[in-house]
N, CA, C and O atoms as a GROMACS GRO file, in nm:
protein
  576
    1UNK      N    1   0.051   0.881   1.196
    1UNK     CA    2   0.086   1.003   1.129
    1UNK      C    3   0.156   1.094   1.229
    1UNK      O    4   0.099   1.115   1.336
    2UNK      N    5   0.278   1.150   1.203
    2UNK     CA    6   0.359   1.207   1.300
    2UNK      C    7   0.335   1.363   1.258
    2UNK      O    8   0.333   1.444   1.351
    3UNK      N    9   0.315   1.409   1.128
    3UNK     CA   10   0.256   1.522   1.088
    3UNK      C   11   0.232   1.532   0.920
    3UNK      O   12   0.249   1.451   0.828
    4UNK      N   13   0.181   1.682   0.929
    4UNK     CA   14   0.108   1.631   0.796
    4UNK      C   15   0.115   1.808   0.757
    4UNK      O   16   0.107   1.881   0.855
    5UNK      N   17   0.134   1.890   0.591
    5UNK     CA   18   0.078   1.988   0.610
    5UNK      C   19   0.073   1.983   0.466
    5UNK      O   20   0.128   1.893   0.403
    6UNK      N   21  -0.031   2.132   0.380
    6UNK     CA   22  -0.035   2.183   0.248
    6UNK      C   23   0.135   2.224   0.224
    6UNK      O   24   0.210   2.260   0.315
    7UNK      N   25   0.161   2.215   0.128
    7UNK     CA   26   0.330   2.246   0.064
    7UNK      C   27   0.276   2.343  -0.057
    7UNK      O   28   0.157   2.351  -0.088
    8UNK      N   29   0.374   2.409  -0.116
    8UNK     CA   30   0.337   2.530  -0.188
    8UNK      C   31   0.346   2.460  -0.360
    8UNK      O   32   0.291   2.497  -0.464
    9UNK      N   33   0.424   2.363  -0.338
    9UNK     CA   34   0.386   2.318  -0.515
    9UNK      C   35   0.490   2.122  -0.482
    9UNK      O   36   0.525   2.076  -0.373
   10UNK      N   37   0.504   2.071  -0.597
   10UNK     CA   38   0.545   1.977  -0.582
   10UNK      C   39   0.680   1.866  -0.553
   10UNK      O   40   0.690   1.745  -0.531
   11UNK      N   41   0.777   1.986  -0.566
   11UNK     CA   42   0.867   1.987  -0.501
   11UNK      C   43   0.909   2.007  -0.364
   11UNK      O   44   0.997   1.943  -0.306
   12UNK      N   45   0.836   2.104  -0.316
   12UNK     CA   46   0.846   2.168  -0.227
   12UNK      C   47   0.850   2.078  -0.069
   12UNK      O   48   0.904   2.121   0.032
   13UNK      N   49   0.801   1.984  -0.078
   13UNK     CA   50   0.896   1.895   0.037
   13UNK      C   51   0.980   1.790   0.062
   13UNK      O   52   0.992   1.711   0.156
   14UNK      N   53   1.058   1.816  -0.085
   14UNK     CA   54   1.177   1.702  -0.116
   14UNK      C   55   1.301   1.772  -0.063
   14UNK      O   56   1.349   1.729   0.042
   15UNK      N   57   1.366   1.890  -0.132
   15UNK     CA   58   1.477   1.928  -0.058
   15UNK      C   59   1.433   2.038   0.040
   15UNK      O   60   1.497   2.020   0.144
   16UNK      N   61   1.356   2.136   0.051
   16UNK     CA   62   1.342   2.152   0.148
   16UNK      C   63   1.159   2.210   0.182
   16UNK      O   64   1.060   2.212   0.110
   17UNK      N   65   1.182   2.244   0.311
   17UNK     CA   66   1.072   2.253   0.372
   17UNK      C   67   0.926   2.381   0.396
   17UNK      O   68   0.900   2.443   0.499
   18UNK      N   69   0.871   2.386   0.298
   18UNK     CA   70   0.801   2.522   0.276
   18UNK      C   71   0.639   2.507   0.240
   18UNK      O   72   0.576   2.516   0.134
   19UNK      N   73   0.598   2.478   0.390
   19UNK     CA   74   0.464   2.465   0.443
   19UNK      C   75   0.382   2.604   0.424
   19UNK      O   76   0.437   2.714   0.422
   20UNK      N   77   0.265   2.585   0.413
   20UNK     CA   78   0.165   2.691   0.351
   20UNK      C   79   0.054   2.651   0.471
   20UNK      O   80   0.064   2.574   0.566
   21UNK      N   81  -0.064   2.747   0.421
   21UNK     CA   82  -0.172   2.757   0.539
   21UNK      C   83  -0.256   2.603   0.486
   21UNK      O   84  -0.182   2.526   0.425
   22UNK      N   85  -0.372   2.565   0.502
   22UNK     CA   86  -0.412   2.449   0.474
   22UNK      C   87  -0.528   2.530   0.328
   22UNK      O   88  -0.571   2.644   0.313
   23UNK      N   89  -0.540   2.427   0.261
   23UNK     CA   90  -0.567   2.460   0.168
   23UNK      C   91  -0.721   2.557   0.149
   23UNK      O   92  -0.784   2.542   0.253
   24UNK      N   93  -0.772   2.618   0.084
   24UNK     CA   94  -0.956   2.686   0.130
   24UNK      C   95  -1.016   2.647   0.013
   24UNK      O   96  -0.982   2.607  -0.098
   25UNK      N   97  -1.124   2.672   0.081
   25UNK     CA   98  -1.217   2.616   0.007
   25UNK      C   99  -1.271   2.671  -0.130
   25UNK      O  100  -1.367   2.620  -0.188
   26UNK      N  101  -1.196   2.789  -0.182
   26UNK     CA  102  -1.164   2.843  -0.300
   26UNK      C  103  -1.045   2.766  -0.394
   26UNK      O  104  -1.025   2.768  -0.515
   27UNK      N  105  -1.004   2.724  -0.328
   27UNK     CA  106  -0.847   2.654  -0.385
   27UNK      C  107  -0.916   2.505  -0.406
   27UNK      O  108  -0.940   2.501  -0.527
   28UNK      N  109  -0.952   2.402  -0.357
   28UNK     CA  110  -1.057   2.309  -0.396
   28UNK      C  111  -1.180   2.299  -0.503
   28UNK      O  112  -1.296   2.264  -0.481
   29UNK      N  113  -1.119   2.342  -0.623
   29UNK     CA  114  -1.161   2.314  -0.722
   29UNK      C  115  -1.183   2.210  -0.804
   29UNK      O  116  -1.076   2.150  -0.798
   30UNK      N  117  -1.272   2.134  -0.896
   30UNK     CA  118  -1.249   1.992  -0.973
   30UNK      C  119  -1.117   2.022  -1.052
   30UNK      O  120  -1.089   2.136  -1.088
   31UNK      N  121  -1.048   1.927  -1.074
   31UNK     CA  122  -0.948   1.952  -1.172
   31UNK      C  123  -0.823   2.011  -1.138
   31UNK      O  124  -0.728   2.005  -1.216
   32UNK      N  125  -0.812   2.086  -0.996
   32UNK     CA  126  -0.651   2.152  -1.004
   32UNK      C  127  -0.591   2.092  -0.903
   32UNK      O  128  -0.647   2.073  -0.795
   33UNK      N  129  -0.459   2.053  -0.931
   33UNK     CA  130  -0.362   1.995  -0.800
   33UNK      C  131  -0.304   2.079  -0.701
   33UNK      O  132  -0.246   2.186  -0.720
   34UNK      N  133  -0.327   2.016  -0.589
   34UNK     CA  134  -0.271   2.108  -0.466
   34UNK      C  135  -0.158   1.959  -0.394
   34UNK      O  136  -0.178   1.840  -0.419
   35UNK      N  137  -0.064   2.006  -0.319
   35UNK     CA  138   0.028   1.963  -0.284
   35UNK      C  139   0.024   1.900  -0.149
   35UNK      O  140  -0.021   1.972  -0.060
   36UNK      N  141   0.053   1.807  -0.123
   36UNK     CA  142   0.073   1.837   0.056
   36UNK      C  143   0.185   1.713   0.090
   36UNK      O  144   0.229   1.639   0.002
   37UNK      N  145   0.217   1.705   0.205
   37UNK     CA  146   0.413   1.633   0.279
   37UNK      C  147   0.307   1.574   0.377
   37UNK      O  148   0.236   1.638   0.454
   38UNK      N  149   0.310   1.422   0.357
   38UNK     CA  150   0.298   1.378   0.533
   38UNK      C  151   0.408   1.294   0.586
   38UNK      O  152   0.466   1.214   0.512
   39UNK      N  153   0.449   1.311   0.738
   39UNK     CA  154   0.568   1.193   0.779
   39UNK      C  155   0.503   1.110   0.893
   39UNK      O  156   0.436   1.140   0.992
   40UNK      N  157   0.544   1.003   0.844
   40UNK     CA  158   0.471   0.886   0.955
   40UNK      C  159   0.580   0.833   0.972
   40UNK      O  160   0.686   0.852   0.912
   41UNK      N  161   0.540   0.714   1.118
   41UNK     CA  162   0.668   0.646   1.157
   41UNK      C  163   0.680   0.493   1.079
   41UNK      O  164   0.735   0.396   1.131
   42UNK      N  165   0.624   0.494   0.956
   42UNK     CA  166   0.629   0.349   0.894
   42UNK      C  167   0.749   0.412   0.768
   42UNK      O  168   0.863   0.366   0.765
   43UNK      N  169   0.700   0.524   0.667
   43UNK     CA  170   0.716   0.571   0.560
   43UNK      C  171   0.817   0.692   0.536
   43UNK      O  172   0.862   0.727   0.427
   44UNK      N  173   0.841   0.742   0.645
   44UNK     CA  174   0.872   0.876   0.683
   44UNK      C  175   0.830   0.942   0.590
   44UNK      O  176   0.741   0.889   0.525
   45UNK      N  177   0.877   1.081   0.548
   45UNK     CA  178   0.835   1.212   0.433
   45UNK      C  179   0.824   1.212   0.340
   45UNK      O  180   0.917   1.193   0.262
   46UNK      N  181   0.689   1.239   0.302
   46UNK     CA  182   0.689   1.215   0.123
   46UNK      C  183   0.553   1.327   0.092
   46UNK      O  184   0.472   1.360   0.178
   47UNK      N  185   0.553   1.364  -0.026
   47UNK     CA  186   0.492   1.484  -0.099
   47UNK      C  187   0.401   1.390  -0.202
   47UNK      O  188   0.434   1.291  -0.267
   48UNK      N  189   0.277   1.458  -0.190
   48UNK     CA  190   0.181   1.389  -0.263
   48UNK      C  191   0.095   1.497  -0.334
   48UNK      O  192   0.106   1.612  -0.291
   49UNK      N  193   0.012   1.475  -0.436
   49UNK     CA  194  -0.013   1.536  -0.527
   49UNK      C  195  -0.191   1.512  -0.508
   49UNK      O  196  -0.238   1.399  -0.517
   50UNK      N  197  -0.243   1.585  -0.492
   50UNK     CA  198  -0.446   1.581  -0.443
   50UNK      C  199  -0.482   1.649  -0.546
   50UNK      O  200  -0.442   1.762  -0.574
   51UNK      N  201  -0.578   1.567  -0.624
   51UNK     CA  202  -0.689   1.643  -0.698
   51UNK      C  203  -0.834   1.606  -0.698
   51UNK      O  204  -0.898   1.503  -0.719
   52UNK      N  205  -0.861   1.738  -0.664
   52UNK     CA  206  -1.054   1.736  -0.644
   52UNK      C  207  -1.108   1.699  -0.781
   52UNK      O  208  -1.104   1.771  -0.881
   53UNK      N  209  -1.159   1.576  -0.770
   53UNK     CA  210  -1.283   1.497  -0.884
   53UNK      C  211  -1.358   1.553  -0.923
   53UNK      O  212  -1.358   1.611  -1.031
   54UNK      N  213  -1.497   1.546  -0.791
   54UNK     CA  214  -1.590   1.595  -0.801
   54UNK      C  215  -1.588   1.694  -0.637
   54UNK      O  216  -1.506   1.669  -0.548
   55UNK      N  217  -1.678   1.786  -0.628
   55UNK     CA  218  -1.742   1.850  -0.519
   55UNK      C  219  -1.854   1.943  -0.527
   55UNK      O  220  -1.864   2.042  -0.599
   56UNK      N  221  -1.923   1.904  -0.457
   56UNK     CA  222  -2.057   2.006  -0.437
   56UNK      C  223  -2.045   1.991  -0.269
   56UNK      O  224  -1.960   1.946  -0.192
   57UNK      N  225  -2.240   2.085  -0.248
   57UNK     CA  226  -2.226   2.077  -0.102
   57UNK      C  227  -2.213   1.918  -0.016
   57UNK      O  228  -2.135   1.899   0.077
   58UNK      N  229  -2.314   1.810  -0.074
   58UNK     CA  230  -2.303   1.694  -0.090
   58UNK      C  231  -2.225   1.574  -0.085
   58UNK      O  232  -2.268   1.460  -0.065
   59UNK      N  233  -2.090   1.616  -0.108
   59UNK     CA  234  -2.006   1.509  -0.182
   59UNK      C  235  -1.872   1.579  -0.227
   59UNK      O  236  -1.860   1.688  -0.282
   60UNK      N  237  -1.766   1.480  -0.184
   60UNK     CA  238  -1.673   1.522  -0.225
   60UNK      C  239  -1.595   1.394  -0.286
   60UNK      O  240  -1.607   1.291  -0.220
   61UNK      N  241  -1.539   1.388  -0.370
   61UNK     CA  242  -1.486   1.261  -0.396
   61UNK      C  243  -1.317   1.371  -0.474
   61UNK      O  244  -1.319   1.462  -0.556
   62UNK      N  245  -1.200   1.309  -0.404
   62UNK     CA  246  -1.046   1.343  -0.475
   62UNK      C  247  -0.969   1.254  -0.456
   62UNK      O  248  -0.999   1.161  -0.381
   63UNK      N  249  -0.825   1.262  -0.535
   63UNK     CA  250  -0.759   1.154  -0.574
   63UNK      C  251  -0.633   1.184  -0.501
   63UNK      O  252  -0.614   1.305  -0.487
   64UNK      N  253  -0.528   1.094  -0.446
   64UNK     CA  254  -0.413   1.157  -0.399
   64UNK      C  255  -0.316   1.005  -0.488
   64UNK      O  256  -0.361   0.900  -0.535
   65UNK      N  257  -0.172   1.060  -0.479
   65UNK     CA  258  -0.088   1.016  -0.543
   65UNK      C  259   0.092   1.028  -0.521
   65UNK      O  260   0.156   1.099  -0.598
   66UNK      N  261   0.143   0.973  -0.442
   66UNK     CA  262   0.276   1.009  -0.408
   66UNK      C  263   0.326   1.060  -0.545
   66UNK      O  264   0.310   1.020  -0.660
   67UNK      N  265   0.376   1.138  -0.502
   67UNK     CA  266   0.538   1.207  -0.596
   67UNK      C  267   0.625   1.213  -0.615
   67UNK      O  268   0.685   1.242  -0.719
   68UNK      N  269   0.680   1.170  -0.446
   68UNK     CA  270   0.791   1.139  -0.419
   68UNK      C  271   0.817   0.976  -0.388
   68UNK      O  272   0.714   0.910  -0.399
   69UNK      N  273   0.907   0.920  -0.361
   69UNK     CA  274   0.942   0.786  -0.294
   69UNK      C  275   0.902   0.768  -0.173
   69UNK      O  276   0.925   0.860  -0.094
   70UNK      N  277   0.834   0.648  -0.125
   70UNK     CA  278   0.820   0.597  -0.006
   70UNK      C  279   0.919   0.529   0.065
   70UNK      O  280   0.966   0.431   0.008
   71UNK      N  281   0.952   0.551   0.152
   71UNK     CA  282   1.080   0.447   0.229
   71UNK      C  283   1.039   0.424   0.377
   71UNK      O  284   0.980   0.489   0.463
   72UNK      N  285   1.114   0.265   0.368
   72UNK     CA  286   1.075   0.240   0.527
   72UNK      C  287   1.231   0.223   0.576
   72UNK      O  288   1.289   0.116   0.555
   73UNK      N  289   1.304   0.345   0.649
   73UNK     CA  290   1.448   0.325   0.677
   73UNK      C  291   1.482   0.377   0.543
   73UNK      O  292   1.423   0.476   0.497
   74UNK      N  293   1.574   0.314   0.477
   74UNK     CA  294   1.668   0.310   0.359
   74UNK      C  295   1.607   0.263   0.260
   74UNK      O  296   1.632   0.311   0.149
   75UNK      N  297   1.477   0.119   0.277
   75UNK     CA  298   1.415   0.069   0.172
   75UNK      C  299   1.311   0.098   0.135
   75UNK      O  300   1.219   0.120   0.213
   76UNK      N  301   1.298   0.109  -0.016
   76UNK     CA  302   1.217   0.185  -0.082
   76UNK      C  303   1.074   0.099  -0.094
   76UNK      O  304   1.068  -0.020  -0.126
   77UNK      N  305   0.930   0.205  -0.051
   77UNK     CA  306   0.831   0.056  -0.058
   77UNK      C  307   0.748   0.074  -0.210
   77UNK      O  308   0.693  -0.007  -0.285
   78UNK      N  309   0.773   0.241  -0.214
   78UNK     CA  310   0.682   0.321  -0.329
   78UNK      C  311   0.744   0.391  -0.375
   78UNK      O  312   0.791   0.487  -0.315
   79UNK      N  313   0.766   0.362  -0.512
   79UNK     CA  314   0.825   0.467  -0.612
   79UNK      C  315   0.713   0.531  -0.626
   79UNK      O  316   0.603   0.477  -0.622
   80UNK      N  317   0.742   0.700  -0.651
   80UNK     CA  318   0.676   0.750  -0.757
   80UNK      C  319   0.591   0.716  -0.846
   80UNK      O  320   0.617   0.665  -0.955
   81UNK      N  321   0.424   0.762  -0.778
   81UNK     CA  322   0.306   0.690  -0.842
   81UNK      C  323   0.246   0.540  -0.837
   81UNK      O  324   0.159   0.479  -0.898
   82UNK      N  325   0.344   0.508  -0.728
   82UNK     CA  326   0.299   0.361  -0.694
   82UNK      C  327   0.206   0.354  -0.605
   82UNK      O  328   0.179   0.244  -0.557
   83UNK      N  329   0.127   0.489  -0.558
   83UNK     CA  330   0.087   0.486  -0.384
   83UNK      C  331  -0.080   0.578  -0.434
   83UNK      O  332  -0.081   0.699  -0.411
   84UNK      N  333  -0.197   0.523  -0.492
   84UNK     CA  334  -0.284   0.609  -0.544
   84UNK      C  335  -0.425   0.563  -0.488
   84UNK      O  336  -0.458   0.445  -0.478
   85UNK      N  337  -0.496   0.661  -0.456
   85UNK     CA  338  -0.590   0.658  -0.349
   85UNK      C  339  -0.734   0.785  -0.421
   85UNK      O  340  -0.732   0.887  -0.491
   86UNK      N  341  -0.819   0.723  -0.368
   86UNK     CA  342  -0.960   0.762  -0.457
   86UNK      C  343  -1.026   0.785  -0.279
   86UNK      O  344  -1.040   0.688  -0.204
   87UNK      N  345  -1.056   0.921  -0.241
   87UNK     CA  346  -1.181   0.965  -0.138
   87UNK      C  347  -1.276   0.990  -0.182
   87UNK      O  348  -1.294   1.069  -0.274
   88UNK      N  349  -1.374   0.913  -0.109
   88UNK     CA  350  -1.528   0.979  -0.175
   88UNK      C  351  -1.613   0.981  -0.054
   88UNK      O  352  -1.655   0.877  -0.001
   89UNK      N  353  -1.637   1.100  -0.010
   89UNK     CA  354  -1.709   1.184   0.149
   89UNK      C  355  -1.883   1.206   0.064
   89UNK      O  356  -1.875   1.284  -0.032
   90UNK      N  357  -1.940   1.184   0.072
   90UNK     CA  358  -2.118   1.195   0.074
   90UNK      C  359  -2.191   1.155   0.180
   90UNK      O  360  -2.179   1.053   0.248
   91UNK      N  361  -2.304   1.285   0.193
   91UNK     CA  362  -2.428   1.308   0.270
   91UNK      C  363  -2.507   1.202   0.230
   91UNK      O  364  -2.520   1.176   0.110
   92UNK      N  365  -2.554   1.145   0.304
   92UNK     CA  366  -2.634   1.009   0.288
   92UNK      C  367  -2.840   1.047   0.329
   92UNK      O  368  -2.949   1.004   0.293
   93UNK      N  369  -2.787   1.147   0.417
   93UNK     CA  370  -2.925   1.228   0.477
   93UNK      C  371  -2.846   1.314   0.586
   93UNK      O  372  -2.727   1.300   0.614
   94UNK      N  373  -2.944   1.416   0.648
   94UNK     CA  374  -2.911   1.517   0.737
   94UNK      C  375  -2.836   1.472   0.854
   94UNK      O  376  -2.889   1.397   0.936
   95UNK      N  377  -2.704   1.519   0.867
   95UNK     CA  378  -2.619   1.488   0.934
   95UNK      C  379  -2.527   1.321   0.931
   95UNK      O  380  -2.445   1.290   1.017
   96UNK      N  381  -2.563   1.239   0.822
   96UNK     CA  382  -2.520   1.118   0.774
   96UNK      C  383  -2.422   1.109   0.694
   96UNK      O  384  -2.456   1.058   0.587
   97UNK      N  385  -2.284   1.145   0.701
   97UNK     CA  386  -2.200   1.147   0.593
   97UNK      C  387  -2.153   0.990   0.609
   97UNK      O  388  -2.134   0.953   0.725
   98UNK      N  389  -2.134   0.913   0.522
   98UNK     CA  390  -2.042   0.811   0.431
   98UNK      C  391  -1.893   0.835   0.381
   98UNK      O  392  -1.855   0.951   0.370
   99UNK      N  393  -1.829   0.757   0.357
   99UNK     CA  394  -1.672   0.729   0.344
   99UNK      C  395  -1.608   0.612   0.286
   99UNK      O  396  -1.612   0.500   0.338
  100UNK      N  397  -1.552   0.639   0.185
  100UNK     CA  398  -1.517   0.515   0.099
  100UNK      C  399  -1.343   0.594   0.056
  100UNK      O  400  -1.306   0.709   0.030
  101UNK      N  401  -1.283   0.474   0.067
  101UNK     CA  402  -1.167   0.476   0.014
  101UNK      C  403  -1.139   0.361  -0.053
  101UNK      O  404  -1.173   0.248  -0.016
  102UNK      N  405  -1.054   0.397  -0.191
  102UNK     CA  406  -0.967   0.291  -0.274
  102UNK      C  407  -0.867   0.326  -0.289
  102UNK      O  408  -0.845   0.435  -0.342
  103UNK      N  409  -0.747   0.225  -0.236
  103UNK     CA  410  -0.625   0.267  -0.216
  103UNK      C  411  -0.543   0.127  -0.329
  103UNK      O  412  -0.565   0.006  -0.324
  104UNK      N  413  -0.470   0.186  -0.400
  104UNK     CA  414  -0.383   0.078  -0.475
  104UNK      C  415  -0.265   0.131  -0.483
  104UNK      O  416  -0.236   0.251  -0.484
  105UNK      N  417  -0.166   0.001  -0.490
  105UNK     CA  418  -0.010  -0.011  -0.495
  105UNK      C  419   0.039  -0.041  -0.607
  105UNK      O  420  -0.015  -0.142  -0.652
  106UNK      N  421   0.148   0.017  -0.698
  106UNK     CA  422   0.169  -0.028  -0.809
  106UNK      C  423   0.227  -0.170  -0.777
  106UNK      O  424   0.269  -0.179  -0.662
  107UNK      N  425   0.240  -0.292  -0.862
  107UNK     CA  426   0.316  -0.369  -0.862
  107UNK      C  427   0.436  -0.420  -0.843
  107UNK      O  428   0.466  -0.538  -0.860
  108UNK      N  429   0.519  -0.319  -0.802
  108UNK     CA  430   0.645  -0.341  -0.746
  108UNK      C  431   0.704  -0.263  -0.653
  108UNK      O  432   0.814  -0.210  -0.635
  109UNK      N  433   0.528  -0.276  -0.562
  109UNK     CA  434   0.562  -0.188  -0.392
  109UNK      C  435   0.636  -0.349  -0.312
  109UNK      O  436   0.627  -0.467  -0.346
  110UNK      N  437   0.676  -0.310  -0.248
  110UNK     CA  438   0.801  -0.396  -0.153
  110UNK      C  439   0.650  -0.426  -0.084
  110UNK      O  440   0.544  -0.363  -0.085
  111UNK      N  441   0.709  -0.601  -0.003
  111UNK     CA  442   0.632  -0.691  -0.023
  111UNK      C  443   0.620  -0.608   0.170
  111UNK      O  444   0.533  -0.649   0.246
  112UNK      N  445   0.713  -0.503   0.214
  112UNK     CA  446   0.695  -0.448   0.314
  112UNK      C  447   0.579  -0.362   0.383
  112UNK      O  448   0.555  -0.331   0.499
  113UNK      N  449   0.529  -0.343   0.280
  113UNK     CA  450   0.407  -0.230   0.285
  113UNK      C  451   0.277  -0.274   0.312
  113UNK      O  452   0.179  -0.200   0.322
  114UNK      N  453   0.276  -0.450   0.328
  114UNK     CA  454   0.135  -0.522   0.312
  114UNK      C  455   0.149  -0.561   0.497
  114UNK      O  456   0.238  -0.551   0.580
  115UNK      N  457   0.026  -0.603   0.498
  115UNK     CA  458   0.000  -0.671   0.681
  115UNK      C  459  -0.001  -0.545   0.708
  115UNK      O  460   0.118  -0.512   0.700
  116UNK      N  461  -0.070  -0.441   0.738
  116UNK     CA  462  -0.060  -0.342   0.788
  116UNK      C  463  -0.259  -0.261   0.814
  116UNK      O  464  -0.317  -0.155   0.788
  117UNK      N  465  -0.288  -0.383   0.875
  117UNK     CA  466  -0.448  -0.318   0.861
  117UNK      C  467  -0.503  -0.281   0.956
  117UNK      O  468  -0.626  -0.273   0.957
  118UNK      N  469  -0.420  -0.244   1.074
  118UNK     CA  470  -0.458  -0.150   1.167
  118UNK      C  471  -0.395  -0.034   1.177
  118UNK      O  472  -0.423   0.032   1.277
  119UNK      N  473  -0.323   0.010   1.106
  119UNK     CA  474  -0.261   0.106   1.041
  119UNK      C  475  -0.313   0.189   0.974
  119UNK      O  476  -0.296   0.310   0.993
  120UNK      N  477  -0.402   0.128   0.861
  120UNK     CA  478  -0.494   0.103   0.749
  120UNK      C  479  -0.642   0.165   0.819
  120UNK      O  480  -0.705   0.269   0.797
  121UNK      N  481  -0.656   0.090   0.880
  121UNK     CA  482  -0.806   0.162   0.981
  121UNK      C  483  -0.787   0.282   1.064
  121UNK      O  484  -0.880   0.359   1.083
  122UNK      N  485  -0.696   0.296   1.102
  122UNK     CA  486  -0.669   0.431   1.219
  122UNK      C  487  -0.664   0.543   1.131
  122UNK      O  488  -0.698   0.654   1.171
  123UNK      N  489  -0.613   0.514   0.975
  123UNK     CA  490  -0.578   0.663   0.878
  123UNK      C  491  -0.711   0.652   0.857
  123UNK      O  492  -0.761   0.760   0.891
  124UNK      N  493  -0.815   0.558   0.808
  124UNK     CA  494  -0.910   0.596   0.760
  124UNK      C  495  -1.014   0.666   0.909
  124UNK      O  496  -1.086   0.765   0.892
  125UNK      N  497  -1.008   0.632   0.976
  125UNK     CA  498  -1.108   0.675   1.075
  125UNK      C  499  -1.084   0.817   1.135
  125UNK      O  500  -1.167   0.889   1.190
  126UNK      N  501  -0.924   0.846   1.109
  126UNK     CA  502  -0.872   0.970   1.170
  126UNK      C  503  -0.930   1.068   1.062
  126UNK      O  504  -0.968   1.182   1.090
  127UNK      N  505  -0.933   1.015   0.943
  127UNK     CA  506  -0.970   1.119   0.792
  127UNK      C  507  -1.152   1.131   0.859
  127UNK      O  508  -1.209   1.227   0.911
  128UNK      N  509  -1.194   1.012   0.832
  128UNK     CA  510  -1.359   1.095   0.870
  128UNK      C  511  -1.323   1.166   0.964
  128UNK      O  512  -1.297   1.281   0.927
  129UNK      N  513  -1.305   1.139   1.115
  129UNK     CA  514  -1.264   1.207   1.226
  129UNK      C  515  -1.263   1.373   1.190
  129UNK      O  516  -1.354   1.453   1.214
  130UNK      N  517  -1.161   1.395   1.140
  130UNK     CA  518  -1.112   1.563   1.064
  130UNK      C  519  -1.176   1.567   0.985
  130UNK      O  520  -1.138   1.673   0.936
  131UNK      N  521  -1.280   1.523   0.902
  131UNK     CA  522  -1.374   1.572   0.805
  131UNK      C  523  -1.522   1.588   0.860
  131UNK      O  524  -1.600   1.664   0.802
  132UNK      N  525  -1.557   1.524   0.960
  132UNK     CA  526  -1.639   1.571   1.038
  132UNK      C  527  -1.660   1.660   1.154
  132UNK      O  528  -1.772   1.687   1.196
  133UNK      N  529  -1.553   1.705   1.206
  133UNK     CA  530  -1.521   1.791   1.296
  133UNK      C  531  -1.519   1.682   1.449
  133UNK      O  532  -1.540   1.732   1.560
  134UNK      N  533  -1.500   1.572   1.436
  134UNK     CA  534  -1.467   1.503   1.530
  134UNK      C  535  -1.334   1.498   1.604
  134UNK      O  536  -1.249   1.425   1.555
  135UNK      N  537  -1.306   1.561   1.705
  135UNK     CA  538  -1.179   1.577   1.765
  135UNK      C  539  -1.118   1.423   1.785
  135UNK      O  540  -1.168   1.321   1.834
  136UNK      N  541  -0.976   1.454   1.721
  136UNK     CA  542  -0.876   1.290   1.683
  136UNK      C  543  -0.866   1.236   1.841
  136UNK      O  544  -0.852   1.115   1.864
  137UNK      N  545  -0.873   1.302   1.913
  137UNK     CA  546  -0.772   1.275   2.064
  137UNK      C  547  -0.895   1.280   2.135
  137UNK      O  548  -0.876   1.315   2.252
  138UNK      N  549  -1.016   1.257   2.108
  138UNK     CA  550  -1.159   1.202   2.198
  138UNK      C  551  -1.162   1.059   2.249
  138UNK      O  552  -1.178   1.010   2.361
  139UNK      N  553  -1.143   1.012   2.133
  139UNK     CA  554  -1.191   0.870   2.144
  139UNK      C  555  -1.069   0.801   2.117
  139UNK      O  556  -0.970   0.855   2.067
  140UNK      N  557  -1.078   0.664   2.154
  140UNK     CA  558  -0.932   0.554   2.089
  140UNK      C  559  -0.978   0.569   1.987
  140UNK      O  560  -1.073   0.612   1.921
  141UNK      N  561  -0.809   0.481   1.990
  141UNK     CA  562  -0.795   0.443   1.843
  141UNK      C  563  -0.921   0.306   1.797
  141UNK      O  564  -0.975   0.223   1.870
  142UNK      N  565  -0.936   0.336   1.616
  142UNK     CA  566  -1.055   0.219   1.598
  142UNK      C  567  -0.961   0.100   1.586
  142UNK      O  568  -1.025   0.000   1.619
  143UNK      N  569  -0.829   0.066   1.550
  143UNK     CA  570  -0.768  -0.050   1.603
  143UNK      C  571  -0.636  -0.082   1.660
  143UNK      O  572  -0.575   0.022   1.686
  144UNK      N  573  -0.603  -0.136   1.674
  144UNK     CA  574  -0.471  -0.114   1.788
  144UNK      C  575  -0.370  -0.260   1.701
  144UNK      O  576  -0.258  -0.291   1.743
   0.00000   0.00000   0.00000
């Protein structure tokens, strides 16, 4: 991940560039979409669409969903809604949080986007990482 931020609605990081503060914890509601742009060096820039499921103090479980096109270079790996992902963060006991992700590709993601499972492990471990207050740049990476 080369960077990442909240965007002000869903357009907002296709033509141009209009980053907001990160989202609060008033704005994390069940049910409403909030926006956010990440650019990596596989996919480059794309705008995705997050909505909170469920949340209590307990548990958080939300959904994310490209909006825009995925490209690697010039070739396209993810159209629009091909790229959809289910978080679910729960307290297991005092100080025990858990982490589950389901990530699916629509059927006519480019056959480019697969073999990629250390890739795959570093986003997921960097997400607990920042959801636990674990500083990213402590420890290695979990795979190389």
């Amino acid at each position: 991940m080369l960077d990442a931020s909240a965007v002000t609605g869903p357009a907002a990081g296709l033509a141009n560039d209009r980053r907001r503060e990160d989202f609060s914890s008033n704005e994390m509601v069940e049910g409403r979409a909030l926006y956010l742009q990440q650019s990596d060096n596989l996919s480059g820039r794309a705008t995705y669409r997050l909505r909170v499921v469920s949340i209590s103090r307990d548990r958080l479980v939300f959904e994310t969903e490209n909006i825009s096109a995925l490209r690697y270079r010039l070739v396209p790996l993810f159209q629009p809604g091909e790229m959809q992902s289910m978080y679910y963060l729960q307290q297991e006991s005092p100080g025990i949080w858990c982490y589950y992700n389901i990530t699916r590709m629509g059927k006519n993601a480019s056959r480019l986007a697969t073999g990629h499972d250390a890739s795959s492990i570093n986003r997921a471990v960097a997400f607990f990482r920042h959801w636990a207050g674990i500083p990213t740049d402590q420890e290695p990476p979990a795979a190389r």
